[in-house]
TORRO-104730 format. One record per residue (C-alpha): y, x, z; residue number from 1; residue in three letters. Coordinates in steps of 0.001 Angstrom, whole numbers. Example, Ala and Ser with C-alpha at 12.3 -4.5 7.8 and 13.67 -1.06 7.14 Angstrom:
BEGIN
ATOM        Y        X        Z  pos  code
ATOM    -4500    12300     7800    1   ALA
ATOM    -1060    13670     7140    2   SER
This chain:
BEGIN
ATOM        Y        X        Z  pos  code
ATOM        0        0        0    1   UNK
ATOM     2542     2889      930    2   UNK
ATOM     1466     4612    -2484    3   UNK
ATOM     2754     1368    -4394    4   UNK
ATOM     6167     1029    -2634    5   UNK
ATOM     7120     4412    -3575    6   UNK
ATOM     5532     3854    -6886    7   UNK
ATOM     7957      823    -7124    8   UNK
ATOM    10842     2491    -5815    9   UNK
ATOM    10701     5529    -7728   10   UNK
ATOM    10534     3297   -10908   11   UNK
ATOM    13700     1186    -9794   12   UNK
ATOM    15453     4480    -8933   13   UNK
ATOM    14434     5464   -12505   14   UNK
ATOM    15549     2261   -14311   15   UNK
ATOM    18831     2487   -12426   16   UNK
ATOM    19496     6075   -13502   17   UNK
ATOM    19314     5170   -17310   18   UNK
ATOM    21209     2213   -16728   19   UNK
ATOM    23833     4239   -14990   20   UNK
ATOM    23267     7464   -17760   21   UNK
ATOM    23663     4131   -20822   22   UNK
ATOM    26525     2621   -18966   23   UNK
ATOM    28645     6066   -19099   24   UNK
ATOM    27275     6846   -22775   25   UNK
ATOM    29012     3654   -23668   26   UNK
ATOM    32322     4613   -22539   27   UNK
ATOM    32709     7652   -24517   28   UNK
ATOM    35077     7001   -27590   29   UNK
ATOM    33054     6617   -30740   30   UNK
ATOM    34193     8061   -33786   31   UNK
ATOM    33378     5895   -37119   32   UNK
ATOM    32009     8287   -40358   33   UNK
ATOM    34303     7927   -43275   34   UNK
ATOM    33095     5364   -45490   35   UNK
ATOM    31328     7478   -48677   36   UNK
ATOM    33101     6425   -51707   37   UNK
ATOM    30976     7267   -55030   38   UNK
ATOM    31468     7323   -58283   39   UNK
ATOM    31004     4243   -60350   40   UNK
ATOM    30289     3786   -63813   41   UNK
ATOM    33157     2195   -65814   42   UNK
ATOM    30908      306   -68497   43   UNK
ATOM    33766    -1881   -70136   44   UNK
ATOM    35419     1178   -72246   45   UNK
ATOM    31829     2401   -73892   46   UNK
ATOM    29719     5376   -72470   47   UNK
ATOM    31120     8153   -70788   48   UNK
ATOM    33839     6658   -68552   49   UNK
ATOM    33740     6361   -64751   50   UNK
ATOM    36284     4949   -62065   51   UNK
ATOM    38589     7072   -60840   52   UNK
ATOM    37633     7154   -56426   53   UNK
ATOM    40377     5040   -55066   54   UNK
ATOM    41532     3360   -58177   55   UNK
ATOM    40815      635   -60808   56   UNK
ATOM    41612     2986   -63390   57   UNK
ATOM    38329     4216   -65837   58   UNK
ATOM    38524     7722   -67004   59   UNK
ATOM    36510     9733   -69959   60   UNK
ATOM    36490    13595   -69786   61   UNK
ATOM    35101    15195   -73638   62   UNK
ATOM    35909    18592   -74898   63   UNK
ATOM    34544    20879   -77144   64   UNK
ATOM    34333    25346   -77609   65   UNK
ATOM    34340    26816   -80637   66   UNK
ATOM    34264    30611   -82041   67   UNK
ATOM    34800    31836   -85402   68   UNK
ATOM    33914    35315   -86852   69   UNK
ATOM    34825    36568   -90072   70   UNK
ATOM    34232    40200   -92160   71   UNK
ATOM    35085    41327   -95126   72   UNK
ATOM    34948    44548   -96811   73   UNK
ATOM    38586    46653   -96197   74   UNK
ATOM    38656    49820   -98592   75   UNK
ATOM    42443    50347   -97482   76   UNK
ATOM    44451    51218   -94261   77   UNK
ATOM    48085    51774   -96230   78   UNK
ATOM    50931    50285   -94065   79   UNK
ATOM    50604    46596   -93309   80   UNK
ATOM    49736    43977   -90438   81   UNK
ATOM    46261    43488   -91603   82   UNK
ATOM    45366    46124   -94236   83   UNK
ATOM    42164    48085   -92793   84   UNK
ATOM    40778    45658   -90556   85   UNK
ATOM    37249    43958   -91536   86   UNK
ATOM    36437    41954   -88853   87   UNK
ATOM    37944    38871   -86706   88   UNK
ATOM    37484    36486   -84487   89   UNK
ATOM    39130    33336   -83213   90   UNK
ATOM    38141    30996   -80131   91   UNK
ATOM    39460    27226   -79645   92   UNK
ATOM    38898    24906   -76858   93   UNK
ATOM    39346    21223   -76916   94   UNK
ATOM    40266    19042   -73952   95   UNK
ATOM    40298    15231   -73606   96   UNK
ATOM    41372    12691   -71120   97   UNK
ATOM    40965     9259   -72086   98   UNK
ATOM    42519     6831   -68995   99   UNK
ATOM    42485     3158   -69654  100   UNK
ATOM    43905      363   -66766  101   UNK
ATOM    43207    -3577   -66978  102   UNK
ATOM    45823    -5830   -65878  103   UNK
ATOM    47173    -9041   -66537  104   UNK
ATOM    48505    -8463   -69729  105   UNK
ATOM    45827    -6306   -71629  106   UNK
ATOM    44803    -2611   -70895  107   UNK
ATOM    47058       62   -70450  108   UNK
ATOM    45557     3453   -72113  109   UNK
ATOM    47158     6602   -72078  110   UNK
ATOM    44968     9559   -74078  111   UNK
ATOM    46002    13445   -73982  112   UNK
ATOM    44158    16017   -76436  113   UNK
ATOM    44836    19994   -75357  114   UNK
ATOM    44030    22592   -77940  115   UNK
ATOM    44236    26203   -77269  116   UNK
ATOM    43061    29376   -79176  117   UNK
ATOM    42845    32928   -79109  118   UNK
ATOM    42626    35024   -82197  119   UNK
ATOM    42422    38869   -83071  120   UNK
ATOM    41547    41602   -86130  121   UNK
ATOM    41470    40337   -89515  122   UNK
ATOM    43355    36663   -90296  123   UNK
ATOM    41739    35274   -93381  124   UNK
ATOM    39353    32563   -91470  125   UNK
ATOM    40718    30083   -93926  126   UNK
ATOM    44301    27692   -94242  127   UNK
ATOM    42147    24696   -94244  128   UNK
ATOM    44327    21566   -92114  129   UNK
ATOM    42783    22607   -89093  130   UNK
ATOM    42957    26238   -88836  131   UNK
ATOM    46870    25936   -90398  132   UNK
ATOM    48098    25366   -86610  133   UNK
ATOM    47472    29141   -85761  134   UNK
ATOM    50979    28974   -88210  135   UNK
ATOM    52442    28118   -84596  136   UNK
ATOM    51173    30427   -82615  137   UNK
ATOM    52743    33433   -80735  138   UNK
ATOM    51553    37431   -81069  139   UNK
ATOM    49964    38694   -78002  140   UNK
ATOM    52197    41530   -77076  141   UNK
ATOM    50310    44749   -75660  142   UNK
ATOM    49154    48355   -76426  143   UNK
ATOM    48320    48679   -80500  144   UNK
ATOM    47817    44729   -80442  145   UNK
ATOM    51302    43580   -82484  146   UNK
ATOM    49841    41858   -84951  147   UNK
ATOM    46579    41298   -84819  148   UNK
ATOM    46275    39379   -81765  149   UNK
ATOM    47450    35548   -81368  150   UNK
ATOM    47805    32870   -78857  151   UNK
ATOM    48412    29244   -79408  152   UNK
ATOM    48539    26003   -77119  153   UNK
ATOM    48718    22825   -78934  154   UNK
ATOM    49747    19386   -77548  155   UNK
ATOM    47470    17609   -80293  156   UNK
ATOM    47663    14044   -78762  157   UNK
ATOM    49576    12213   -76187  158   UNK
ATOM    49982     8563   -76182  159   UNK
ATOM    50020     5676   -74334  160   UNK
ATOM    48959     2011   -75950  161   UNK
ATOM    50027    -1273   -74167  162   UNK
ATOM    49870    -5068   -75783  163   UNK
ATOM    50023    -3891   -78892  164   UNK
ATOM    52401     -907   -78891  165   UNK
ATOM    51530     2690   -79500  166   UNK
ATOM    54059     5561   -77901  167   UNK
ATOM    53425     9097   -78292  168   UNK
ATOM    52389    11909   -80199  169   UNK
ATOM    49175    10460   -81851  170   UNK
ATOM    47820    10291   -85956  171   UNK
ATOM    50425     8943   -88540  172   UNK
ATOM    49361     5340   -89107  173   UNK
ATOM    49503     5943   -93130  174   UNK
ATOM    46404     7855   -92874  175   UNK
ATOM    42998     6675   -93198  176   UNK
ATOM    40951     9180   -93567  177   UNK
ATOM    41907    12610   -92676  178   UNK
ATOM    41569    15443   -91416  179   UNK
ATOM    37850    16600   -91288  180   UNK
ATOM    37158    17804   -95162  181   UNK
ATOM    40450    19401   -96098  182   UNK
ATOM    38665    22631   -96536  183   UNK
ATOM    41469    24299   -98641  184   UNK
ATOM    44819    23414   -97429  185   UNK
ATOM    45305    22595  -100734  186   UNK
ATOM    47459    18907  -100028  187   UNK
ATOM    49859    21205   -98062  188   UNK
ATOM    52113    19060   -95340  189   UNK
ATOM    49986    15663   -96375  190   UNK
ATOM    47145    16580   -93928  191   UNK
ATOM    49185    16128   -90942  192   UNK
ATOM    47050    15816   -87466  193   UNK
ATOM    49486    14400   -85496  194   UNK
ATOM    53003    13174   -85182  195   UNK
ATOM    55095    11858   -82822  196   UNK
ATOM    55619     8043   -83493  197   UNK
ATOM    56597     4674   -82021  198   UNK
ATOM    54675     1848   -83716  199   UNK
ATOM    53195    -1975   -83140  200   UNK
ATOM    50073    -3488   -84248  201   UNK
ATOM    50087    -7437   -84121  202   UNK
ATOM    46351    -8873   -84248  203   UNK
ATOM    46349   -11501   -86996  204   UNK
ATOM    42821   -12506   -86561  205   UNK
ATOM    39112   -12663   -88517  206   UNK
ATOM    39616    -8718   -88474  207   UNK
ATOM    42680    -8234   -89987  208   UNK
ATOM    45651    -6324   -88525  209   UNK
ATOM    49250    -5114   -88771  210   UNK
ATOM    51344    -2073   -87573  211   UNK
ATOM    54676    -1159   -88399  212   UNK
ATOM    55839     2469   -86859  213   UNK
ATOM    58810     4755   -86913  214   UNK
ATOM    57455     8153   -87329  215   UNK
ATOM    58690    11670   -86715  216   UNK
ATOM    59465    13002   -90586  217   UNK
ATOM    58819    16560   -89496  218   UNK
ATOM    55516    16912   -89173  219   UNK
ATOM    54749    15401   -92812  220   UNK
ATOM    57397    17712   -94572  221   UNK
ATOM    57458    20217   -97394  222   UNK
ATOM    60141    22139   -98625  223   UNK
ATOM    61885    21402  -101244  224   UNK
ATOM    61490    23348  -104348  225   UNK
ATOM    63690    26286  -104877  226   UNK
ATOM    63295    29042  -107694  227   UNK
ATOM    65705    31252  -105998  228   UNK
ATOM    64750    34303  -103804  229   UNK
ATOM    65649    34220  -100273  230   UNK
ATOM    68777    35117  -100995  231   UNK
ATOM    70154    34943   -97431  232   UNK
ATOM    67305    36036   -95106  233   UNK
ATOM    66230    32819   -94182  234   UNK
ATOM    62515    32627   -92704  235   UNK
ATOM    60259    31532   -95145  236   UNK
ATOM    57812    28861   -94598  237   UNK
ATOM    54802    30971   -95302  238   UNK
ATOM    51697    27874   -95456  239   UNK
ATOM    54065    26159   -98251  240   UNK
ATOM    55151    29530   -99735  241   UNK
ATOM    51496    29513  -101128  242   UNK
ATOM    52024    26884  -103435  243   UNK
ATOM    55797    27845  -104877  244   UNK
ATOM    57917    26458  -102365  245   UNK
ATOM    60118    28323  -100124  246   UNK
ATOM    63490    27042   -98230  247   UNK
ATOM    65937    29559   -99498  248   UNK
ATOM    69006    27962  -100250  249   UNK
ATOM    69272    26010  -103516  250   UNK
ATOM    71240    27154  -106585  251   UNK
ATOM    73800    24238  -107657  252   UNK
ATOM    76306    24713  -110755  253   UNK
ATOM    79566    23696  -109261  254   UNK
ATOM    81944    25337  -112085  255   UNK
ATOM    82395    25012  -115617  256   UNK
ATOM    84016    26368  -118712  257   UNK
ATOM    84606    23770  -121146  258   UNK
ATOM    81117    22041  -120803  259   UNK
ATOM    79149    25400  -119928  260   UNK
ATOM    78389    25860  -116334  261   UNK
ATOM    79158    28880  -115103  262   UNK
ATOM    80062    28839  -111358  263   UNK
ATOM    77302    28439  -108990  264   UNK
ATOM    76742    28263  -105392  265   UNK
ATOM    73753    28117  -102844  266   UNK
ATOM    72747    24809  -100526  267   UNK
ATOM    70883    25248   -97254  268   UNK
ATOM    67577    23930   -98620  269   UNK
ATOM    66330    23091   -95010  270   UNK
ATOM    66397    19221   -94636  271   UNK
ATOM    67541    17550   -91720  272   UNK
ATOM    66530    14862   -88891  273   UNK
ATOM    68526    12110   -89617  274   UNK
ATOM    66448     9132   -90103  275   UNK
ATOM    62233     8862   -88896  276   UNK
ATOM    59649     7746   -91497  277   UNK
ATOM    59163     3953   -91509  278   UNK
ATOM    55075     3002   -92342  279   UNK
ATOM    53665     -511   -92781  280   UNK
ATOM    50043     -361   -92530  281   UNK
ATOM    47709    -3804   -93725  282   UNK
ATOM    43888    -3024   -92050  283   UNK
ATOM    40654    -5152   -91838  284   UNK
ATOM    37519    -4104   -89769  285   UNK
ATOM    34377    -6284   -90667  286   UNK
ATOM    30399    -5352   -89442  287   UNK
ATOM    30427    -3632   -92852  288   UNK
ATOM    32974    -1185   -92480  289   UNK
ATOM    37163    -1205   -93147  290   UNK
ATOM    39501    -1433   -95480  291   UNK
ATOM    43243     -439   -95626  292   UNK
ATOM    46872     -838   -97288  293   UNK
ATOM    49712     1409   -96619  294   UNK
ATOM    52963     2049   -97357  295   UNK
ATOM    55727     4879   -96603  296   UNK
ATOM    59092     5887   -96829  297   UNK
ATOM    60698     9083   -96260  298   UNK
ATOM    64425    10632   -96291  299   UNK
ATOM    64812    13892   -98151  300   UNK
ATOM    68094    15411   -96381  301   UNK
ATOM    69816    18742   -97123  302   UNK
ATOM    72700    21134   -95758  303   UNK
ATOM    76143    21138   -97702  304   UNK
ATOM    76645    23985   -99911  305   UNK
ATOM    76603    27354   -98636  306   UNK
ATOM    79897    29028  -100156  307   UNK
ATOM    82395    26214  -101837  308   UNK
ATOM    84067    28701  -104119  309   UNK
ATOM    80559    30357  -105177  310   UNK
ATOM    79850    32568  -107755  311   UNK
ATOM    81038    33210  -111586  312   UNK
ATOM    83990    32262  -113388  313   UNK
ATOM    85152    28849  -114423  314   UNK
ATOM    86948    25745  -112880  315   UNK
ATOM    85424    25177  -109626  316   UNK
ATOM    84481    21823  -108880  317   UNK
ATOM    82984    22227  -105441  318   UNK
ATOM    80700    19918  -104079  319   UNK
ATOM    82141    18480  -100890  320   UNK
ATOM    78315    17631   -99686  321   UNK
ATOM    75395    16487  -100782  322   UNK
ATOM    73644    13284  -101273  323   UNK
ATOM    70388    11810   -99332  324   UNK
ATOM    67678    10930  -101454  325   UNK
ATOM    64487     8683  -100438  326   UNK
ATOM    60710     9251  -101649  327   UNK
ATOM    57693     7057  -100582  328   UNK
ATOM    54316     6941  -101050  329   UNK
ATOM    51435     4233  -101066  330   UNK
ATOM    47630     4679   -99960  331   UNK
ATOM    44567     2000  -100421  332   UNK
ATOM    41228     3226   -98722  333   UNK
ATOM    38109     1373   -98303  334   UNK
ATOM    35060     2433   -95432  335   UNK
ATOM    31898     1478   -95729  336   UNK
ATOM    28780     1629   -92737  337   UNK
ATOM    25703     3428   -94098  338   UNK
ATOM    23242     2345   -91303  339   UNK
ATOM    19939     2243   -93621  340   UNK
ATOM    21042     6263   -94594  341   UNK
ATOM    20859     7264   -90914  342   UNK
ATOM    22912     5391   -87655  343   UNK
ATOM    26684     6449   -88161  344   UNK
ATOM    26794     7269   -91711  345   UNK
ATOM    29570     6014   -93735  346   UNK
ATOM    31115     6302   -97099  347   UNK
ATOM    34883     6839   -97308  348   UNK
ATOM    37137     5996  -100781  349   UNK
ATOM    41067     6366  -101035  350   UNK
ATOM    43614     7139  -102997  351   UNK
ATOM    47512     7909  -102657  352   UNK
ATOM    50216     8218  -104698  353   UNK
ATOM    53457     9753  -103564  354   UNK
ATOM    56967    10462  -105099  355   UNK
ATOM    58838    12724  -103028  356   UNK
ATOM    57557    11719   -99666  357   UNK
């Protein structure tokens, strides 16, 4: 009997000192985990894009590397920036952000598109439309490297689309199809990547669609024709100076004797910002491909001439300045899906025809 009391007790004593040990756990302050927040899949964009932690915002992340190596045979090392070297080679990185927003009156996208490059040694890789934007790059400056070593950074797109409008640097609206088979450079400032713009697109419905967009005229510019040389040390533009154009200042007859010309002066060939390209653009997308209407219009814009009294002999009939003159251009293009060739193959026809634009 005394071996079960103190059985009993010693079990009450040891039910009271876990009450008492739980009763002073309990007043401890308890600090709550942080809530793990993963990332979702964003499936109402396509594949690839994923919610942003925190945000209702879906973001895509794409890119791309890319190295080029050239030779060729050099039996020379006279004086010159390139003579003697036989090899080169050229890296480019591509970087994209694609962010797109839903609210209450449509989604808000904005896209960027980074290109950079580093190239060295020998320079003839090509002047196809893509490789002519290592025209804008800068020399790397260092020991024996003037000239044979370049950098470039390239703000290729950067736009943002809401209800319709398009703002940004982004791909004129006149084109179609461009860009991936201009092998030669040969359509010189017509195989433009991207421009800086300000357009609308107003769905009409059953697939068809408008757009109507001011457009920077720079970036779809080529000299104007001169025969002259560069008579005052301006910089010539050397990607157009392949195919006979240059901007060194125009000759102009501004002087006569009797009805002979015979005074002549010089305008500054290099045309002006005065007023953006207008495009109207007529699209329809259907299961079996698109099709697509364009038009364009474009300011050709000059200096004034260079020296009023000019050159030669003669009554001098200066021109006080010169007149603007407008050019345009029209495109048709037609798309069609390929699936039964292999999934994603299509076949692209289009034509343009352009005066002075």
């Amino acid at each position: 009997m005394t071996l079960l009391k103190s059985t009993l007790l010693a079990s009450a004593a040891g039910f009271a000192a876990v009450a008492v040990a739980g009763a002073q756990a309990a007043d401890l302050p308890v600090k709550k985990a942080a809530p793990i927040e993963y990332v979702r899949v964003c499936s109402a964009y396509g594949a690839g894009f994923f919610y942003i932690p925190g945000t209702d915002t879906c973001l895509r992340l794409s890119g791309r590397a890319r190295f080029d190596a050239a030779y060729q045979p050099s039996y020379s090392r006279q004086n010159g920036s390139n003579n003697g070297d036989s090899t080169g080679y050229r890296t480019r990185l591509r970087i994209n952000l694609d962010a797109r927003t839903q609210t209450a009156y449509g989604t808000l996208r904005a896209f960027v598109r980074l290109e950079a490059g580093s190239g060295s040694g020998y320079s003839g890789l090509g002047t196809s439309g893509t490789t002519q934007r290592i025209g804008n790059a800068y020399p790397g400056l260092g020991v024996d490297s003037f000239g044979r070593l370049q950098q470039y950074v390239n703000a290729d797109k950067a736009f943002i689309q809401f209800a319709g409008f398009t703002a940004g640097r982004a791909s004129s609206f006149f084109d179609f199809y461009a860009h991936d088979f201009e092998l030669a450079g040969a359509t010189a400032g017509s195989d433009v990547s991207s421009t800086n713009l300000l357009a609308y697109t107003a769905t009409l419905g059953n697939g068809f669609s408008a757009t109507i967009s001011a457009e920077d005229p720079t970036f779809r510019r080529s000299p104007i024709f001169s025969p002259s040389s560069n008579a005052a040390n301006v910089t010539l533009n050397t990607a157009a100076a392949a195919f006979g154009q240059t901007n060194s200042p125009i000759p102009v007859f501004i002087g006569y004797t009797g009805a002979n010309p015979t005074r002549y002066s010089f305008v500054d060939g290099i045309e002006r910002n005065r007023m953006p390209d207008f495009v109207g653009a007529l699209r329809y997308d259907a299961a079996w491909g698109s099709a697509q209407l364009t038009a364009a219009v474009h300011e050709l814009n000059v200096g004034n001439v260079a020296n009023g009294a000019g050159t030669g002999t003669g009554t001098n009939v200066s021109i006080p300045h010169t007149s603007n003159d407008y050019g345009y251009a029209v495109q048709g293009g037609v798309k069609v899906n390929l699936p039964f060739i292999s999934p994603g193959d299509t076949l692209y026809l289009q034509g343009a025809y352009g005066v002075g634009a």
